[in-house]
gemmi code that builds the backbone of each chain (N, CA, C; Angstrom):
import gemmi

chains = {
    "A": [
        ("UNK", (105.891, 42.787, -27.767), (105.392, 43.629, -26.671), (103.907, 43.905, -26.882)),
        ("UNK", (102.945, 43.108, -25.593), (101.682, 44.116, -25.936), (101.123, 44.957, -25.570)),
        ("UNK", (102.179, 45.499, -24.228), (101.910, 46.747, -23.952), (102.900, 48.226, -24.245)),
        ("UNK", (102.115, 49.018, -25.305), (103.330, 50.342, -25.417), (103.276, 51.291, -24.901)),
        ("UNK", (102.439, 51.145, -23.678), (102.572, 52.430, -22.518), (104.140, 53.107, -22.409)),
        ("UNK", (104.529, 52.530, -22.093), (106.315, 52.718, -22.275), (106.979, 53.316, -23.479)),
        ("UNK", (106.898, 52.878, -24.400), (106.885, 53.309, -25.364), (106.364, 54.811, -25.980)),
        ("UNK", (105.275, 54.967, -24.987), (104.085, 56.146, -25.833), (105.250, 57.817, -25.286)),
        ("UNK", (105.849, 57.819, -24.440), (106.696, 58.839, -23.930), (107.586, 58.681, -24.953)),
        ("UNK", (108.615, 58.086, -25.701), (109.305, 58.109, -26.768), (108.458, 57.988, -27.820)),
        ("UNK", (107.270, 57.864, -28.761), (106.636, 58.731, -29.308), (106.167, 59.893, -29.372)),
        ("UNK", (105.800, 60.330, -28.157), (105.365, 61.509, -27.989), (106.511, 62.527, -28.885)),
        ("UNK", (107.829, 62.141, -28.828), (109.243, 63.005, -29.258), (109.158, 62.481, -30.978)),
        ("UNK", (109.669, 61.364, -31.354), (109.565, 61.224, -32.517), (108.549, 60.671, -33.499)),
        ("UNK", (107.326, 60.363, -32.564), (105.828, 60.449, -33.574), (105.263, 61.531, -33.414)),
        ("UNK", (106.244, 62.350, -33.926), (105.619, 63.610, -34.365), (106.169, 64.754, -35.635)),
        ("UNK", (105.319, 64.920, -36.161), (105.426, 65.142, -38.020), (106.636, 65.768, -38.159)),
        ("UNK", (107.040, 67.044, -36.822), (108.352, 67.820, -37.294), (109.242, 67.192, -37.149)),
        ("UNK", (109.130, 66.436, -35.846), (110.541, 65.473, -35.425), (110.656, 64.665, -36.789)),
        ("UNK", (109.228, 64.084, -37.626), (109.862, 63.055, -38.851), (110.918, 63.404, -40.177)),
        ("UNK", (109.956, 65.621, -39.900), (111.023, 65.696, -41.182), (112.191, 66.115, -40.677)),
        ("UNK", (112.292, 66.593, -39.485), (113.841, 67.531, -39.230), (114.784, 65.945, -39.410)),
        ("UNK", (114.315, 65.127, -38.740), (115.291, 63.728, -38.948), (115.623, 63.448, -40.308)),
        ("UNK", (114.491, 63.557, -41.251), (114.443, 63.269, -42.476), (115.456, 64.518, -43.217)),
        ("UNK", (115.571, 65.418, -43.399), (116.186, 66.613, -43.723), (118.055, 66.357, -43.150)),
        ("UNK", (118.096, 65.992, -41.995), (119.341, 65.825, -41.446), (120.024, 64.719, -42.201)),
        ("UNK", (119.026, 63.848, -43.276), (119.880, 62.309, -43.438), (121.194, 62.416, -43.914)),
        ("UNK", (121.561, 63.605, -45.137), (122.977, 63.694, -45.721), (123.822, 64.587, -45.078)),
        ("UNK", (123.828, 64.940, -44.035), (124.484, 65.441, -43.055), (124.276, 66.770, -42.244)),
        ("UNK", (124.993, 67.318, -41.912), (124.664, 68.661, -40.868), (124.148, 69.493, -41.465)),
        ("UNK", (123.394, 70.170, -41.069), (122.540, 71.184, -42.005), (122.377, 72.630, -40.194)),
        ("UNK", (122.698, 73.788, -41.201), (122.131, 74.948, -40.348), (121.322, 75.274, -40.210)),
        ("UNK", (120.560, 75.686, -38.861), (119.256, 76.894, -38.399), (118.217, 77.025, -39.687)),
        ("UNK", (118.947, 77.562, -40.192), (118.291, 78.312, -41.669), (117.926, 77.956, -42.775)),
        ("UNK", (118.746, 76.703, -42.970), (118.856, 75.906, -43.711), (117.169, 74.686, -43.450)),
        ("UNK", (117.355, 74.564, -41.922), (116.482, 73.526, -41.933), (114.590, 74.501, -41.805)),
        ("UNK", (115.063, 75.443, -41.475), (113.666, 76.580, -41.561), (113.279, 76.364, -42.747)),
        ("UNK", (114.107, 76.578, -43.826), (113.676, 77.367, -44.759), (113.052, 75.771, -45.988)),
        ("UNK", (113.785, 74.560, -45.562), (113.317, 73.706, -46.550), (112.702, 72.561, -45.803)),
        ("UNK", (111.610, 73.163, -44.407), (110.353, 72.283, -43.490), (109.574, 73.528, -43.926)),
        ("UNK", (108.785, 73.357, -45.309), (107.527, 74.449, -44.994), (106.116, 74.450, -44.453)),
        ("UNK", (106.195, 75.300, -43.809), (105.265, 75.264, -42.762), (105.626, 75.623, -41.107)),
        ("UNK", (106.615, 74.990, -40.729), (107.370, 75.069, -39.205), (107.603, 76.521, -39.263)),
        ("UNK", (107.382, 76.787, -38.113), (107.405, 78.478, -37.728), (109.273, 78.022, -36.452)),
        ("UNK", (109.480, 79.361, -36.501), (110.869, 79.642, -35.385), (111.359, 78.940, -34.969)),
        ("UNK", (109.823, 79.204, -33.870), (109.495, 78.486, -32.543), (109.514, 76.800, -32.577)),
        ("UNK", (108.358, 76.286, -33.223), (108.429, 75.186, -33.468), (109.730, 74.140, -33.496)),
        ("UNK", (110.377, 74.926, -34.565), (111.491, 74.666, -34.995), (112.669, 74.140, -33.926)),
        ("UNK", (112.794, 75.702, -32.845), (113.301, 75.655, -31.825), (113.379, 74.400, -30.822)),
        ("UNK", (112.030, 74.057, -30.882), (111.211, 73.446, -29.838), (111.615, 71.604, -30.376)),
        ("UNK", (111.351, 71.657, -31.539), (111.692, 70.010, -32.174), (113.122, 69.744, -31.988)),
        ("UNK", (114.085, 70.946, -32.113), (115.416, 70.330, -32.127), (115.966, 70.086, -30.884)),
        ("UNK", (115.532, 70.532, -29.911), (115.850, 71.233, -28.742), (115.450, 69.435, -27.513)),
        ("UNK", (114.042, 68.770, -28.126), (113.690, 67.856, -27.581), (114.748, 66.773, -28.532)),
        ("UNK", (115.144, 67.021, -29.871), (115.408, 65.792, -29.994), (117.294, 65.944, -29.689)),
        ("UNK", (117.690, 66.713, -29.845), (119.308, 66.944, -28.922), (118.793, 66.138, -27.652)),
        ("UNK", (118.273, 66.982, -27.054), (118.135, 66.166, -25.378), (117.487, 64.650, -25.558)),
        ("UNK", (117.091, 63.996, -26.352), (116.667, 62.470, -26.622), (117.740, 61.822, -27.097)),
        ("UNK", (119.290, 62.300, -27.637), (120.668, 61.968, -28.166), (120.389, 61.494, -29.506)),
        ("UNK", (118.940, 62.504, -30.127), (118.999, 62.000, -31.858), (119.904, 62.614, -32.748)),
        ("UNK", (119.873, 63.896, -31.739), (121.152, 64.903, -33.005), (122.125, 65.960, -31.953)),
        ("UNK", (123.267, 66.459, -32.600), (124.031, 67.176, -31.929), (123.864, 68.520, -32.477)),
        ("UNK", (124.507, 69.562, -31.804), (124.037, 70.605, -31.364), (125.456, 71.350, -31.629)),
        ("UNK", (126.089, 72.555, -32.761), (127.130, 72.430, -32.653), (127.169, 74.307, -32.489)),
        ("UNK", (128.179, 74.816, -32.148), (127.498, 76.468, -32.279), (129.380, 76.553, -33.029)),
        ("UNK", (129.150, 77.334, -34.086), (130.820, 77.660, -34.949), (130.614, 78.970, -34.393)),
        ("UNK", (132.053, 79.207, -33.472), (132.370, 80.617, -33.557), (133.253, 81.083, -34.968)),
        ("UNK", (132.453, 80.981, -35.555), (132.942, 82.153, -37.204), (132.494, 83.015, -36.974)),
        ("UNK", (132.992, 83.803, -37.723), (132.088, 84.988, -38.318), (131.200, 85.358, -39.714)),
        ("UNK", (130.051, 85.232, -39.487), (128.978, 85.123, -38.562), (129.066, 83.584, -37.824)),
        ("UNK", (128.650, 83.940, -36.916), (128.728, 82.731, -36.228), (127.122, 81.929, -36.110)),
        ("UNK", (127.560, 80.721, -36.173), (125.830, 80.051, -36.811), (126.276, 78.668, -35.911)),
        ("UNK", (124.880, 77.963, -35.791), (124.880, 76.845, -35.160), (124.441, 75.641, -36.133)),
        ("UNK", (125.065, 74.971, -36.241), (124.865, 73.564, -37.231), (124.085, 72.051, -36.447)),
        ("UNK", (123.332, 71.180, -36.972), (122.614, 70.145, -36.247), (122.986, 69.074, -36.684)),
        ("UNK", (123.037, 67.561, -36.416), (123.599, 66.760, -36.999), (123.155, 65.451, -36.403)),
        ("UNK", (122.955, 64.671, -37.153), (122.136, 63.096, -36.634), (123.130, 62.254, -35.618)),
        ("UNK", (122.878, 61.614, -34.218), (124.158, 61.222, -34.030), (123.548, 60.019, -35.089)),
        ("UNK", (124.769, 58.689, -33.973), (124.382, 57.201, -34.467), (122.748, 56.427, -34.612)),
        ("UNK", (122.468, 57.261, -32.922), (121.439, 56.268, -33.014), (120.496, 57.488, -34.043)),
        ("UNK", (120.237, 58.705, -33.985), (119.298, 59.105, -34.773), (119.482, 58.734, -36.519)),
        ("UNK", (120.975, 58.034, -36.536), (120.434, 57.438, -38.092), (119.991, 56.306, -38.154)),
        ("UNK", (119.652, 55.462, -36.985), (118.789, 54.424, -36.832), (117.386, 54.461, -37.191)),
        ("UNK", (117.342, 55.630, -36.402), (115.635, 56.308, -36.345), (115.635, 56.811, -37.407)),
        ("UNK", (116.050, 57.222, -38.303), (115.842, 57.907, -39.499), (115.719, 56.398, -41.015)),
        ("UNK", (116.463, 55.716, -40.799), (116.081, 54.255, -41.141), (114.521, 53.600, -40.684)),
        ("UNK", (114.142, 53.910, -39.316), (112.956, 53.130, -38.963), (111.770, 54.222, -39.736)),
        ("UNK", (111.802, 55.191, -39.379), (110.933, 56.369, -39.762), (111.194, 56.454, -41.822)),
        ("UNK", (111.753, 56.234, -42.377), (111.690, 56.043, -43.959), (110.295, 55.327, -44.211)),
        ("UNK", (110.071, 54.119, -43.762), (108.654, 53.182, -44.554), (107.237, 54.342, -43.842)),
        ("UNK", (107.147, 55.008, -43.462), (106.546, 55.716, -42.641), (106.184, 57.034, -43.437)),
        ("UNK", (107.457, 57.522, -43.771), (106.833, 58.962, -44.750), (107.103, 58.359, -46.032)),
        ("UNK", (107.596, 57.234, -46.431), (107.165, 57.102, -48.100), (106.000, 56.473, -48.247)),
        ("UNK", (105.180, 55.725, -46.772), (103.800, 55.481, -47.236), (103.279, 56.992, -47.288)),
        ("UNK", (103.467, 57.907, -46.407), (102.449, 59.014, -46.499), (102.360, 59.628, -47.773)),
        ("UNK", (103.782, 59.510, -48.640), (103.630, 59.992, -49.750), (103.216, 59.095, -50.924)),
        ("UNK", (103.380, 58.082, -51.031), (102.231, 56.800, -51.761), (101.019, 56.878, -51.499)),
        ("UNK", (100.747, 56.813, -50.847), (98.934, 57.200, -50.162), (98.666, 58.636, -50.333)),
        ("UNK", (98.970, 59.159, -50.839), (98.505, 60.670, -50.797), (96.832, 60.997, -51.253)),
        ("UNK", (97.087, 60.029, -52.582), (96.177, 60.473, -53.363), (94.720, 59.680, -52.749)),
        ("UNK", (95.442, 58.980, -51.894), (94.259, 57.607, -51.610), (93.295, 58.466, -50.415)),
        ("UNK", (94.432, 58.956, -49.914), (93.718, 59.504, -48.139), (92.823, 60.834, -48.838)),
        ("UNK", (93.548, 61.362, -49.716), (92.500, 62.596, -50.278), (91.408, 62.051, -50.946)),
        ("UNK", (91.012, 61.625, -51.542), (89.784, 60.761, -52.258), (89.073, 60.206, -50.857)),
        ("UNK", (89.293, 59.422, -49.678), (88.674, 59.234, -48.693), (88.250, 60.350, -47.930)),
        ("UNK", (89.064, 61.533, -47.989), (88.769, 62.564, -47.210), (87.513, 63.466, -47.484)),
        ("UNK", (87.587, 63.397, -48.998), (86.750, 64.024, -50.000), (85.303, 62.945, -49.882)),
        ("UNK", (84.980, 62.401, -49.513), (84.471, 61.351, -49.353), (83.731, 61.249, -48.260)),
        ("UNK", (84.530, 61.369, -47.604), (84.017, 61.362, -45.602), (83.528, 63.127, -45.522)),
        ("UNK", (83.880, 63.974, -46.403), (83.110, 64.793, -45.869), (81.852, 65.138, -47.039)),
        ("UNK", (81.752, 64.472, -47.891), (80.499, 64.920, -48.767), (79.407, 63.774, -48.258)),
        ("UNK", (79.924, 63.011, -46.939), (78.845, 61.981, -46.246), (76.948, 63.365, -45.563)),
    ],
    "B": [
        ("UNK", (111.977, 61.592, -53.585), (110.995, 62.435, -53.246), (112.368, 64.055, -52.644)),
        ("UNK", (112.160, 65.034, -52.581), (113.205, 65.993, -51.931), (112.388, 67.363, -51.220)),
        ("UNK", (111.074, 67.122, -51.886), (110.173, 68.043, -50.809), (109.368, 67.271, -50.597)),
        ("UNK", (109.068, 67.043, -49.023), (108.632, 66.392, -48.071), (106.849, 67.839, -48.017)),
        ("UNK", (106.634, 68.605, -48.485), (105.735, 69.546, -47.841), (104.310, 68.772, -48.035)),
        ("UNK", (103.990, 67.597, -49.257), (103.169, 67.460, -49.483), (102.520, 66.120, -48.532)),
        ("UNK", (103.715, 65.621, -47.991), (103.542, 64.281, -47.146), (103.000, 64.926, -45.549)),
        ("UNK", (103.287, 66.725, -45.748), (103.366, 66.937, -44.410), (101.529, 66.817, -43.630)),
        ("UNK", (100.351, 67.275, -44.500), (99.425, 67.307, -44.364), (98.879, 65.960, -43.728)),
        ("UNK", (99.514, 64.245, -44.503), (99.184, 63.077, -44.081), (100.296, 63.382, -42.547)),
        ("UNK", (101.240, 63.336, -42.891), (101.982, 63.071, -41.437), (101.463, 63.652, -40.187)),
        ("UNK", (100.435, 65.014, -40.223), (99.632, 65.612, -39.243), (98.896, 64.540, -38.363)),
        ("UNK", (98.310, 63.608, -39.026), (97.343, 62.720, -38.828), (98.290, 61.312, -38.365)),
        ("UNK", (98.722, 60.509, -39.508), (99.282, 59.128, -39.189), (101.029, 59.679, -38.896)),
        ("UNK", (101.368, 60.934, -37.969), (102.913, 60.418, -37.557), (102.280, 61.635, -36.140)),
        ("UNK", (101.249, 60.682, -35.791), (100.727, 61.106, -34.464), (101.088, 59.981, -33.488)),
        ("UNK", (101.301, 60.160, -32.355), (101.819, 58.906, -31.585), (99.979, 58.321, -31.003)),
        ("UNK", (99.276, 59.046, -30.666), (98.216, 58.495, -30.571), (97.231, 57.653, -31.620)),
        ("UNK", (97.848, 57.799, -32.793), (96.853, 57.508, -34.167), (98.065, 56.284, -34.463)),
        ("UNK", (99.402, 56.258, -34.240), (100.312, 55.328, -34.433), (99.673, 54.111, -33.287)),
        ("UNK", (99.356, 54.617, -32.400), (99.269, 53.291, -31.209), (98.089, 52.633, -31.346)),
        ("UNK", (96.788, 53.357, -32.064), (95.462, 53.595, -32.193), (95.443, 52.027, -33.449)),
        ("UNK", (96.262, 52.416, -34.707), (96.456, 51.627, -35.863), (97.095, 50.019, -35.370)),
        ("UNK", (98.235, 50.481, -34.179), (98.836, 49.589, -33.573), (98.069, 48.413, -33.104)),
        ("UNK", (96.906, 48.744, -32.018), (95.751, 48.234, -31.244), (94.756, 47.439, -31.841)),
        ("UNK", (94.893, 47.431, -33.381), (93.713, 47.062, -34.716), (94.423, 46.147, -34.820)),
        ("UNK", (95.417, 46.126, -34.793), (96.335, 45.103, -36.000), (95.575, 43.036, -35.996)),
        ("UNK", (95.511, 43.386, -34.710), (94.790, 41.846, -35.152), (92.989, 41.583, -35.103)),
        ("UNK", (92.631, 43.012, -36.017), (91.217, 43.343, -35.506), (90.303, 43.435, -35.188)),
        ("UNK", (88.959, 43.592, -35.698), (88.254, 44.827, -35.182), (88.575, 45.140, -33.369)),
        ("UNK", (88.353, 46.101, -32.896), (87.998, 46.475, -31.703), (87.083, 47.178, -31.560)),
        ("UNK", (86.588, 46.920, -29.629), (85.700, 48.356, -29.385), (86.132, 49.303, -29.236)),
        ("UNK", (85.232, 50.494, -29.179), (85.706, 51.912, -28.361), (86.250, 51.218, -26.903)),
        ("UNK", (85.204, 50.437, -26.369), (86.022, 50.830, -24.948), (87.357, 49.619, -24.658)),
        ("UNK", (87.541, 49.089, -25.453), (88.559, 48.045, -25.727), (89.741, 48.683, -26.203)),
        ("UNK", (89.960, 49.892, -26.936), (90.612, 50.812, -27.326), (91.286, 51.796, -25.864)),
        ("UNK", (90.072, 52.089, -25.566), (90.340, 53.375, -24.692), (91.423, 52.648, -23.433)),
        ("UNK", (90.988, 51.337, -23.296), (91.286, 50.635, -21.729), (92.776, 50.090, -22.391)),
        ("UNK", (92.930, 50.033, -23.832), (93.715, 49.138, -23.680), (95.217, 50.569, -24.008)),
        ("UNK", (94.928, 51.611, -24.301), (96.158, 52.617, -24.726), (96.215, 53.632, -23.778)),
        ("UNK", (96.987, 53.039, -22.945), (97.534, 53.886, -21.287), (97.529, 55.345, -21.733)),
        ("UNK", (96.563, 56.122, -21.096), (97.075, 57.505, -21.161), (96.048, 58.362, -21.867)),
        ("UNK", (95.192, 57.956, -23.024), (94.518, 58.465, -23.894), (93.007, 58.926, -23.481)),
        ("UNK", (93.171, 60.314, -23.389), (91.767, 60.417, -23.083), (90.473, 60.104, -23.805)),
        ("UNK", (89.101, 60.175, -23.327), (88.032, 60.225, -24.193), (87.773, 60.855, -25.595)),
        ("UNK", (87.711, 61.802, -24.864), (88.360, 63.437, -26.335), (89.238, 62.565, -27.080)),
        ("UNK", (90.330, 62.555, -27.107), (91.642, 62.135, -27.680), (90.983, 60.912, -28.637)),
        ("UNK", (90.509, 60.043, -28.162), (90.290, 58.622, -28.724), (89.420, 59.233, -29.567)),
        ("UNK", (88.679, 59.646, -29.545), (87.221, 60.183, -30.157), (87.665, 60.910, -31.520)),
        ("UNK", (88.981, 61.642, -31.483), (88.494, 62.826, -32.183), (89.909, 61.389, -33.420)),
        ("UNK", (90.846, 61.254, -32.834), (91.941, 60.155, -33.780), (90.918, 59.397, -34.362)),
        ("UNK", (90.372, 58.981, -33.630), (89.077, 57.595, -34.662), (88.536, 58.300, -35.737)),
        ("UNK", (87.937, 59.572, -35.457), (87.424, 60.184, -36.990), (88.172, 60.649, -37.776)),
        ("UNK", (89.588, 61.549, -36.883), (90.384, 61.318, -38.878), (91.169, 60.279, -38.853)),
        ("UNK", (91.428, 59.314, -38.668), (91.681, 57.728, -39.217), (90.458, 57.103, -40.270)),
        ("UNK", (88.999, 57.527, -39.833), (87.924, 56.895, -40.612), (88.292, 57.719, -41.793)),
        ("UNK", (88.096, 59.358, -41.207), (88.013, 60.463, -42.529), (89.053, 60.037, -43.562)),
        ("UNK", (90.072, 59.500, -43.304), (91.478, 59.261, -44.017), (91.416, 58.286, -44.577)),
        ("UNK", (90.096, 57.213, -44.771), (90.512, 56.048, -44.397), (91.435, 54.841, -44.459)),
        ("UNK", (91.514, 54.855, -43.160), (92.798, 54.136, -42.786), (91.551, 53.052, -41.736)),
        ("UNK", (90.648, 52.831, -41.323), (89.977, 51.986, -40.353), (88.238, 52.871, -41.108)),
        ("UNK", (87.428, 51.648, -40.832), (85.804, 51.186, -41.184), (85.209, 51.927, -39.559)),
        ("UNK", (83.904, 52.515, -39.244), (83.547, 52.086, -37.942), (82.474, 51.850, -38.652)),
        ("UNK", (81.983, 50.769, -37.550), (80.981, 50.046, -37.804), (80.248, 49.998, -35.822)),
        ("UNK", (78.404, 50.428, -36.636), (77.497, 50.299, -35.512), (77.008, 49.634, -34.991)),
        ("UNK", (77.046, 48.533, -34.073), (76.094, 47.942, -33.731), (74.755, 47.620, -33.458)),
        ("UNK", (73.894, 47.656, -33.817), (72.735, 47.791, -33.314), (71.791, 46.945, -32.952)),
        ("UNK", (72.853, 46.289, -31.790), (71.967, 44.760, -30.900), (72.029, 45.356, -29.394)),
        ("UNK", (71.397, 44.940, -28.426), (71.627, 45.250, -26.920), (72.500, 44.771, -25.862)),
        ("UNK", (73.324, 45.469, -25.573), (73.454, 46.720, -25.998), (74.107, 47.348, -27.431)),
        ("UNK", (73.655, 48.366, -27.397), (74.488, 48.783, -29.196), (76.298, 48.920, -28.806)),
        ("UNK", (76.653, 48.341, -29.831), (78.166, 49.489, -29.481), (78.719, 49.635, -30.567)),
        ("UNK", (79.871, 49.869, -30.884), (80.499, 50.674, -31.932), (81.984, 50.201, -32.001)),
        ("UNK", (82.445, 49.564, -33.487), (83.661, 48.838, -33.354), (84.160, 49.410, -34.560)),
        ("UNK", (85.961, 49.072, -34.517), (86.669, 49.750, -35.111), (87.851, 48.818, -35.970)),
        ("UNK", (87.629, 48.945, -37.768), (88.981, 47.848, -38.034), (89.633, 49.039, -39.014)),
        ("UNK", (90.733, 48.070, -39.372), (91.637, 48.730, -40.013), (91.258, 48.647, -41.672)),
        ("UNK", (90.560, 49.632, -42.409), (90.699, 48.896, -43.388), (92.335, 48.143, -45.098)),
        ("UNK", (92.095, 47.812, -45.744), (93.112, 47.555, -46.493), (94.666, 48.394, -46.515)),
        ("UNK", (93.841, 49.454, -46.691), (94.860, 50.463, -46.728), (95.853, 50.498, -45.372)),
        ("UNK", (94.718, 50.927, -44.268), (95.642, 50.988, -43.019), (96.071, 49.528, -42.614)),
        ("UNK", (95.928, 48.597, -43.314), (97.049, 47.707, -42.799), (98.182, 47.800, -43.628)),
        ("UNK", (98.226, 48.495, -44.549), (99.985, 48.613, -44.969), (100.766, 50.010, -44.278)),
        ("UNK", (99.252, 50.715, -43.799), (99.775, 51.814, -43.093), (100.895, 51.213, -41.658)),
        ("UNK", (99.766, 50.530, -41.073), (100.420, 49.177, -39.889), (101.834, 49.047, -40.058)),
        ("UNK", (101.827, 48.222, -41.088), (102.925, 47.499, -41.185), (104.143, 48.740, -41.914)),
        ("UNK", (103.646, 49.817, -42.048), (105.308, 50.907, -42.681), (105.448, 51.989, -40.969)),
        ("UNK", (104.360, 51.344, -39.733), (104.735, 52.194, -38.368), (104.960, 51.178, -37.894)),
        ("UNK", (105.657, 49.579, -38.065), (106.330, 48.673, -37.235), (107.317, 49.332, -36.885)),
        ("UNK", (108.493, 49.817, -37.587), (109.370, 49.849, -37.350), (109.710, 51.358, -36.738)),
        ("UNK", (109.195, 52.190, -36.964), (109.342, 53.158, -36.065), (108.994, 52.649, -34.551)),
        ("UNK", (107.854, 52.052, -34.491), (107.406, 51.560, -32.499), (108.636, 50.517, -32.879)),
        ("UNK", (109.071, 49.711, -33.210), (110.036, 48.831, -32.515), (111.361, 49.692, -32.196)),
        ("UNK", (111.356, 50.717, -33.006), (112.706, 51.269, -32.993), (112.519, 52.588, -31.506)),
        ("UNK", (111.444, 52.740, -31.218), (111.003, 53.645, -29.803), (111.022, 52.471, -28.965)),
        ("UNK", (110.592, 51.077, -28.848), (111.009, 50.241, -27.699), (112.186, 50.181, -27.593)),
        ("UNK", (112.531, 49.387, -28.749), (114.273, 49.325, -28.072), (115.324, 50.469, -27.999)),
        ("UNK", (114.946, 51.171, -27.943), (115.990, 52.847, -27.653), (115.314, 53.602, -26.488)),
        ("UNK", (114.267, 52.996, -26.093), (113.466, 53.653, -24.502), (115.190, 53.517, -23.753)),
        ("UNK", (115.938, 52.602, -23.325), (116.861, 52.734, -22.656), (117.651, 54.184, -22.499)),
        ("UNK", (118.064, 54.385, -24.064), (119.424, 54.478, -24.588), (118.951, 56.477, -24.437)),
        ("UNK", (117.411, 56.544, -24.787), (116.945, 57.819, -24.948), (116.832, 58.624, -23.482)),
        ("UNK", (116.188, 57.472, -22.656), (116.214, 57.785, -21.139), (117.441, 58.587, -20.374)),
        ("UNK", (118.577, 57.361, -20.804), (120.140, 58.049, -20.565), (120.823, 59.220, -21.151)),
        ("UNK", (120.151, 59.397, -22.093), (120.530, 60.851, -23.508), (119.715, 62.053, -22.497)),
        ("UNK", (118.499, 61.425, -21.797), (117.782, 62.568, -21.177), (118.429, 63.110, -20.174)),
        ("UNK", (118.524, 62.351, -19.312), (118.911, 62.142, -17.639), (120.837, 63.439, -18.132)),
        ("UNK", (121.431, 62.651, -18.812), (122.688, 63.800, -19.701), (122.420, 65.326, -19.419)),
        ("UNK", (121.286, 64.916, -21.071), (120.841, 66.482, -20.822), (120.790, 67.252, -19.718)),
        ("UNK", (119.641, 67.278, -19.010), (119.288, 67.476, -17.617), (120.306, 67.960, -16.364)),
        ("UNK", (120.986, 67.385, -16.881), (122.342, 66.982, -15.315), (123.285, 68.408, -16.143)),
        ("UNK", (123.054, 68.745, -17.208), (124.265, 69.541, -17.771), (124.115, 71.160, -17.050)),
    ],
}
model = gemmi.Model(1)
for chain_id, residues in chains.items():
    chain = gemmi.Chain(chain_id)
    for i, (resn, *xyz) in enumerate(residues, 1):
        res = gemmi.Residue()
        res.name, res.seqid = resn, gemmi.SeqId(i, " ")
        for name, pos in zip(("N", "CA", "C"), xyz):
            atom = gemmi.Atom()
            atom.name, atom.element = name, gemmi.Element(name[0])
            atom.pos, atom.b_iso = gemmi.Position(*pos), 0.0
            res.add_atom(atom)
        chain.add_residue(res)
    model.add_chain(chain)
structure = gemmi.Structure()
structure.add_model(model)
structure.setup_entities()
């Protein structure tokens, strides 16, 4: 394909850093609200709200609400979001291989 | 890796859908600015402008000045960002071929 105009609307949802880790976080299975707050640091509520909320409605993950007591809502990758969570892997283990590289360039580009 | 917080600072930058399509557009390289701008549906001036400098700042792409008549200003990938390239294949192939499948997950949503 050499055009990804088409494409750029389904990036917009999962080329984007929270969508990489909430996918990434979901890989060994359902994880709660609180659960996924508390081990994306940095993501505020809202954010939070806002990433899961687009990627349920894109059919990356399900959406489950347990009437227990307390009653809590659980998230969960379907099929295809463990596809995407397969494509998106070479993606954040370069970011974390390169770490040290992009900081030394950064450090770099600004003592220009 | 099990905390993702330190990858999150790079992922700001390269798990941008504009800086993904931007790296995309190099791949068989150099380009111009306005060879860039014309060729990634959607992207404003601003937008192009400000991704090109932290891609350079990061570096992940060289710019280089021209200074023949007219001058212009071209853009490659350097070493690095071509392995960057090649670990965001598979996320864009995996957003083409699920444009279908995501469309129908939407249209779901929506209708509920």
């Amino acid at each position: 394909m050499e055009d990804p105009c088409e494409a750029r609307g389904v990036l917009g949802i999962v080329g984007d850093k929270w969508a990489l880790l909430v996918v990434r976080m979901l890989k060994d299975g359902p994880r709660r609200f609180t659960e996924l707050k508390r081990s994306i640091d940095g993501i505020s509520q809202r954010m939070l709200t806002v990433t899961l909320r687009d990627l349920e409605r894109d059919g990356i993950l399900t959406r489950t609400v347990h009437a227990v007591m307390p009653p809590h809502v659980s998230y969960e990758l379907t099929s295809m979001g463990r596809t995407l969570r397969e494509a998106t892997a070479p993606l954040l283990e370069w970011s974390i291989e390169h770490l040290p590289l992009i900081a030394a360039a950064r450090a770099e580009y600004d003592d220009r």
